[in-house]
mmCIF file as Biopython writes it, N, C-alpha, C and O atoms, coordinates in Angstrom:
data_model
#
loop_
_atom_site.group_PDB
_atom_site.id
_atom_site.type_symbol
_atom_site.label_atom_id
_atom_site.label_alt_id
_atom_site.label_comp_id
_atom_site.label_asym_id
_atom_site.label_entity_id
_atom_site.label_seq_id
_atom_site.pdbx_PDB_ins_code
_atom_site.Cartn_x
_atom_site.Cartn_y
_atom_site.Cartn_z
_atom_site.occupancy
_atom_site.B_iso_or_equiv
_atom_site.auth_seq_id
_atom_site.auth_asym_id
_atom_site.pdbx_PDB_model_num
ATOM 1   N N  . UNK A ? 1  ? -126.445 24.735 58.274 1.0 0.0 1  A 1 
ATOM 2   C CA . UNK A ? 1  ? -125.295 24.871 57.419 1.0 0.0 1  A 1 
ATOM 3   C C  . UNK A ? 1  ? -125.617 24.477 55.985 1.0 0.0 1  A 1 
ATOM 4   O O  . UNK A ? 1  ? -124.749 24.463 55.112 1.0 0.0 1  A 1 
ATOM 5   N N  . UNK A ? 2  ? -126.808 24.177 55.782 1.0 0.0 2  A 1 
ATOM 6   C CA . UNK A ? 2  ? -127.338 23.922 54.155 1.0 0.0 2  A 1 
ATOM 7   C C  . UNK A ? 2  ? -127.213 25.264 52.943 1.0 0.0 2  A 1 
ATOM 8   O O  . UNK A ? 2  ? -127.140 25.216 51.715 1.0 0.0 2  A 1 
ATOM 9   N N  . UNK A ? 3  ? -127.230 26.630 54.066 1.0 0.0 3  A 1 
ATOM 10  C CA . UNK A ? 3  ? -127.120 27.507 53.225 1.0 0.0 3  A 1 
ATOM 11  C C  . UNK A ? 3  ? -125.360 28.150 52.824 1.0 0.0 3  A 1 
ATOM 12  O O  . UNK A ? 3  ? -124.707 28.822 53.622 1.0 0.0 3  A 1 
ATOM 13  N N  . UNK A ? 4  ? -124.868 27.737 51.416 1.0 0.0 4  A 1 
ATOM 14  C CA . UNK A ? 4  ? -123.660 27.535 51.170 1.0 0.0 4  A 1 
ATOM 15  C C  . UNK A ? 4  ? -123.264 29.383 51.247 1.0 0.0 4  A 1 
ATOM 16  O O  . UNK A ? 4  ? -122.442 30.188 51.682 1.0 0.0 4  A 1 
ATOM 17  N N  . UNK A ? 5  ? -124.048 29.308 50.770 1.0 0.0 5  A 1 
ATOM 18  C CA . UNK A ? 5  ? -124.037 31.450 50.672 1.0 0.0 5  A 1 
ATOM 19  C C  . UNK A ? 5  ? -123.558 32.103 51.420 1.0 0.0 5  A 1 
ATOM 20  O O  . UNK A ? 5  ? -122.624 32.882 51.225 1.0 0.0 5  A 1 
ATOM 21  N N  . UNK A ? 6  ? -124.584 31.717 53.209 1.0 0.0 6  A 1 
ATOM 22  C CA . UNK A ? 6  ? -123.727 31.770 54.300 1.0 0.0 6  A 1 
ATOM 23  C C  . UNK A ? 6  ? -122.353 31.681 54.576 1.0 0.0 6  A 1 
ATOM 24  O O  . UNK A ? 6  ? -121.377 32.346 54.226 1.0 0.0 6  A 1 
ATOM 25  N N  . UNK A ? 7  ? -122.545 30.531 55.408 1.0 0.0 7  A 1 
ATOM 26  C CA . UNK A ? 7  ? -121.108 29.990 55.983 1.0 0.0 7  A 1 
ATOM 27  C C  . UNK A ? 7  ? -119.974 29.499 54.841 1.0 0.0 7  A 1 
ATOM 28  O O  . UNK A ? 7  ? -120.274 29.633 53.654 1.0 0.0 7  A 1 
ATOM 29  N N  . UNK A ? 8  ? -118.683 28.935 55.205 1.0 0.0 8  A 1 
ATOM 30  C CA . UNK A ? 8  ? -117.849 29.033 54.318 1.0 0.0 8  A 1 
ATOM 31  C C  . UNK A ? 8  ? -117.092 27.776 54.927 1.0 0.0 8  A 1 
ATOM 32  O O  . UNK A ? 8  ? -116.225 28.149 55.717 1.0 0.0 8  A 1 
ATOM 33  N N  . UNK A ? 9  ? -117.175 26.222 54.774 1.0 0.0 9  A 1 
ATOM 34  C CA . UNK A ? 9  ? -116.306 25.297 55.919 1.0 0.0 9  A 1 
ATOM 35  C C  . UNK A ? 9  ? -115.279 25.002 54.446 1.0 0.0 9  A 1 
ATOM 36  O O  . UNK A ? 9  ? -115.528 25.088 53.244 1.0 0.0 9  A 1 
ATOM 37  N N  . UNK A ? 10 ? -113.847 24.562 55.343 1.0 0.0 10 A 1 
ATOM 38  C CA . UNK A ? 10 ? -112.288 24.757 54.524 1.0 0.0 10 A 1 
ATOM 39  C C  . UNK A ? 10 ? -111.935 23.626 55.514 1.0 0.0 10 A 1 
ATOM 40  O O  . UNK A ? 10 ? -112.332 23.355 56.647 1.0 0.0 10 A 1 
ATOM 41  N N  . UNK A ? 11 ? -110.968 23.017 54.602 1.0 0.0 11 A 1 
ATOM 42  C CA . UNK A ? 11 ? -109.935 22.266 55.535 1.0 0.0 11 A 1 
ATOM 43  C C  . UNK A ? 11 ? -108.950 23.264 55.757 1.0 0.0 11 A 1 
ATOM 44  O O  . UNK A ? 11 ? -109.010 24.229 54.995 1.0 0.0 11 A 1 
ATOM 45  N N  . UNK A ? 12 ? -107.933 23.263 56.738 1.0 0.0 12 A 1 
ATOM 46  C CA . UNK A ? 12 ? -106.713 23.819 56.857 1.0 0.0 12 A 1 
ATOM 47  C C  . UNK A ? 12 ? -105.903 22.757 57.600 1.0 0.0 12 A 1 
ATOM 48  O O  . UNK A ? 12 ? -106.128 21.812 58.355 1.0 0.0 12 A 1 
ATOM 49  N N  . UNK A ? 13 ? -104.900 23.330 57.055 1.0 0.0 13 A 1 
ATOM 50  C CA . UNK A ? 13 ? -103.267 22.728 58.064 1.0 0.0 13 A 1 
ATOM 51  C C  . UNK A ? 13 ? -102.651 21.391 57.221 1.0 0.0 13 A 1 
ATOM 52  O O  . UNK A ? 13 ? -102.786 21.297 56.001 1.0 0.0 13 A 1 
ATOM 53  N N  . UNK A ? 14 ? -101.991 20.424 57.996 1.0 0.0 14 A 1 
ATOM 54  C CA . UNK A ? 14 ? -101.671 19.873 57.228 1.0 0.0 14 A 1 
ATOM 55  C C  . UNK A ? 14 ? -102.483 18.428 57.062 1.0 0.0 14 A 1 
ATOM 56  O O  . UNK A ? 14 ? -103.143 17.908 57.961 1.0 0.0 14 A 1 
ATOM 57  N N  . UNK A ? 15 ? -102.304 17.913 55.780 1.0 0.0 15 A 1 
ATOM 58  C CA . UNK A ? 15 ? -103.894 16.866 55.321 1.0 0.0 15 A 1 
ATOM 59  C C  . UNK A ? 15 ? -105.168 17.847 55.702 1.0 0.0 15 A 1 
ATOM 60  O O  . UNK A ? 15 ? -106.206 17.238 55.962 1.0 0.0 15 A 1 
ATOM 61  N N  . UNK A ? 16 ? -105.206 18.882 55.750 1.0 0.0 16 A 1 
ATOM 62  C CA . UNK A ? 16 ? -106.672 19.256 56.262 1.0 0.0 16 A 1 
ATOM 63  C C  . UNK A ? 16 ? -107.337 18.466 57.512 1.0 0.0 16 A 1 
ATOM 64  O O  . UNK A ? 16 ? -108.455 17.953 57.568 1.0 0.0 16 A 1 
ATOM 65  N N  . UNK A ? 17 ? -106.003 18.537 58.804 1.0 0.0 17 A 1 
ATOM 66  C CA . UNK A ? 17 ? -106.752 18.265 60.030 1.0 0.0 17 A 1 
ATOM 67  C C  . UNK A ? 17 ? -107.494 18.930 60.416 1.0 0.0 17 A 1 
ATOM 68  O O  . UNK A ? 17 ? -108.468 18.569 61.077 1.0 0.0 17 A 1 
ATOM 69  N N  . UNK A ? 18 ? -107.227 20.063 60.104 1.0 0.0 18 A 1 
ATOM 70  C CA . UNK A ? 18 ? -108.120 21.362 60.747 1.0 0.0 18 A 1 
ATOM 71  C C  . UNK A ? 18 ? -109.254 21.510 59.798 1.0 0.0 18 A 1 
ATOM 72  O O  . UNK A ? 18 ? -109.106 21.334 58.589 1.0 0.0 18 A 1 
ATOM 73  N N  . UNK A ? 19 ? -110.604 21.896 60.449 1.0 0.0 19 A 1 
ATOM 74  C CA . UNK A ? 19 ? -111.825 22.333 59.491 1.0 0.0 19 A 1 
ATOM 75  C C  . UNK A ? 19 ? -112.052 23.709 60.458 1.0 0.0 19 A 1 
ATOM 76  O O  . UNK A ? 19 ? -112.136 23.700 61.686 1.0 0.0 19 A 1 
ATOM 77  N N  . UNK A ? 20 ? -112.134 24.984 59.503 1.0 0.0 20 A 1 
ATOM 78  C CA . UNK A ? 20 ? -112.623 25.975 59.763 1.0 0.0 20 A 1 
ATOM 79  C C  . UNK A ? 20 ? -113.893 26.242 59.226 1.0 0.0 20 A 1 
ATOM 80  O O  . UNK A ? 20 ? -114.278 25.820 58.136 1.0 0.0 20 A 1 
ATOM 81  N N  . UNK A ? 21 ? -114.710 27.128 60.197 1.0 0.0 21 A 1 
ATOM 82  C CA . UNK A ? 21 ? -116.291 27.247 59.872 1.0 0.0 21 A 1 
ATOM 83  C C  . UNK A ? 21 ? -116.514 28.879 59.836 1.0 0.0 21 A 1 
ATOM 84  O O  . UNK A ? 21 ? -116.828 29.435 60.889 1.0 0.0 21 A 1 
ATOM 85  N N  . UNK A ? 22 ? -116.391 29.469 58.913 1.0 0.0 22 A 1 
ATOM 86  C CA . UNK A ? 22 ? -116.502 30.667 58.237 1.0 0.0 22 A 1 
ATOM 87  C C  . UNK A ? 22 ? -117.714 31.456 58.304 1.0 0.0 22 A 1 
ATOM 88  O O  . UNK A ? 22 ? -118.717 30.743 58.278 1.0 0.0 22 A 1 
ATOM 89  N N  . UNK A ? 23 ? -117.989 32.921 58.396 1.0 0.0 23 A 1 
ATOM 90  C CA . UNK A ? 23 ? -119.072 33.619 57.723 1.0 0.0 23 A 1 
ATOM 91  C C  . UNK A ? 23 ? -118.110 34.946 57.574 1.0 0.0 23 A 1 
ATOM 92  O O  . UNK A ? 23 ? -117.353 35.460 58.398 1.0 0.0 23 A 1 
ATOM 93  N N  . UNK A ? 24 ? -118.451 35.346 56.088 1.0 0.0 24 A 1 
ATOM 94  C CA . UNK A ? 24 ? -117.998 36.796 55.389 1.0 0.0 24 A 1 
ATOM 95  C C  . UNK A ? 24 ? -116.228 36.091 55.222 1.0 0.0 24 A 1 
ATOM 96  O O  . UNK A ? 24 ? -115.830 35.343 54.329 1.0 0.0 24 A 1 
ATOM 97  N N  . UNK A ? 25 ? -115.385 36.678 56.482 1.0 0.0 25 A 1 
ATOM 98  C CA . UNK A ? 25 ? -114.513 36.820 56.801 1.0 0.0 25 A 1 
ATOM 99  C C  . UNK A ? 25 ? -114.156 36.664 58.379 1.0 0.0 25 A 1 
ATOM 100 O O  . UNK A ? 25 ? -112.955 36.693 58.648 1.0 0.0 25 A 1 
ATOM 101 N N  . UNK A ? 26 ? -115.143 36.489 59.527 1.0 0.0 26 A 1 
ATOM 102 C CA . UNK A ? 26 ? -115.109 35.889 60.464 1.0 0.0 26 A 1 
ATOM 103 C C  . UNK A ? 26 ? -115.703 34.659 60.727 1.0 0.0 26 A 1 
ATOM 104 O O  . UNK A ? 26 ? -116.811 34.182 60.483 1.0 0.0 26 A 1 
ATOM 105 N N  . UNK A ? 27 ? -114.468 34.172 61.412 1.0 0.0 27 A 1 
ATOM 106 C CA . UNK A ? 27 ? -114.130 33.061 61.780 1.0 0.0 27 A 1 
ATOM 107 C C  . UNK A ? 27 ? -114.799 32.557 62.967 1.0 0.0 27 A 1 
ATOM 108 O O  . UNK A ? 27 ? -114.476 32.980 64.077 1.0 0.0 27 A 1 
ATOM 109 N N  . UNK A ? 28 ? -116.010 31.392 62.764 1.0 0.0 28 A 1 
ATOM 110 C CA . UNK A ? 28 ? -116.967 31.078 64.249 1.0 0.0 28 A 1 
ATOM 111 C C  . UNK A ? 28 ? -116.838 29.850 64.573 1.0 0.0 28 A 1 
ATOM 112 O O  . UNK A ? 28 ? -117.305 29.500 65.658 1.0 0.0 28 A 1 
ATOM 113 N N  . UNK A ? 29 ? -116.208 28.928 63.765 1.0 0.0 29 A 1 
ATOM 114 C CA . UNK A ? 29 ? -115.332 27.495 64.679 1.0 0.0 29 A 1 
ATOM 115 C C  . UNK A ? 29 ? -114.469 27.020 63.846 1.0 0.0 29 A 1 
ATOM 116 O O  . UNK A ? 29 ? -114.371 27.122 62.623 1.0 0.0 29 A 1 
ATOM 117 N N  . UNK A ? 30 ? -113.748 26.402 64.760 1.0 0.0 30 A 1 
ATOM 118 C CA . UNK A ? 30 ? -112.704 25.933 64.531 1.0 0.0 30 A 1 
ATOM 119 C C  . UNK A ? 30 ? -112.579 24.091 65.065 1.0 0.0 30 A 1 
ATOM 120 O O  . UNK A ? 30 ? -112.769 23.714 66.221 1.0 0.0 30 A 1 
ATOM 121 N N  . UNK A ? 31 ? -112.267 23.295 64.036 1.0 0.0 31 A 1 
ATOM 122 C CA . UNK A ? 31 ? -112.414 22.070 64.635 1.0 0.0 31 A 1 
ATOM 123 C C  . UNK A ? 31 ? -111.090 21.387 64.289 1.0 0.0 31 A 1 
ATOM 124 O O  . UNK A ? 31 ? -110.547 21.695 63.228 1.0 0.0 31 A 1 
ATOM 125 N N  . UNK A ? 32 ? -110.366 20.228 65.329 1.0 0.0 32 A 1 
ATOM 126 C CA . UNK A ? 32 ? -109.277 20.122 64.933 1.0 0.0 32 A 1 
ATOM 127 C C  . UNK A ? 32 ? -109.696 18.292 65.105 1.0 0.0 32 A 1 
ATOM 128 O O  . UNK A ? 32 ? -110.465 17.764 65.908 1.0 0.0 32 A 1 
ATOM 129 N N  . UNK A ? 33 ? -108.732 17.573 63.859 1.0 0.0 33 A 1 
ATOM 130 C CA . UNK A ? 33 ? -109.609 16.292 63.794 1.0 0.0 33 A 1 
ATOM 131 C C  . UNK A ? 33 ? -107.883 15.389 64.134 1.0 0.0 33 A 1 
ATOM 132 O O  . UNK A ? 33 ? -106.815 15.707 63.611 1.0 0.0 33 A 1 
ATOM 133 N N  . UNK A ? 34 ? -108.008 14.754 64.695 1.0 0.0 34 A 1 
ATOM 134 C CA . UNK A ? 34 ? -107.258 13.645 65.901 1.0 0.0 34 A 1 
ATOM 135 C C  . UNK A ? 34 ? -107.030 12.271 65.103 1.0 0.0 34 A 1 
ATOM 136 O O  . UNK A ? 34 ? -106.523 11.304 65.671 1.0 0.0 34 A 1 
#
């Protein structure tokens, strides 16, 4: 995941519980933080 070019990680939701893990426009994880 060093290459930023690649992948694309975002917080989402609310406070940014959610971290989504991006390439292009599909979506390859999803992590939800507790």
């Amino acid at each position: 995941m060093a290459n930023q070019e690649t992948y694309q990680v975002a917080p989402k939701g609310f406070w940014g519980t959610t971290i989504e893990v991006k390439e292009a426009d599909r979506q390859l994880m999803t992590f939800a933080l507790n």
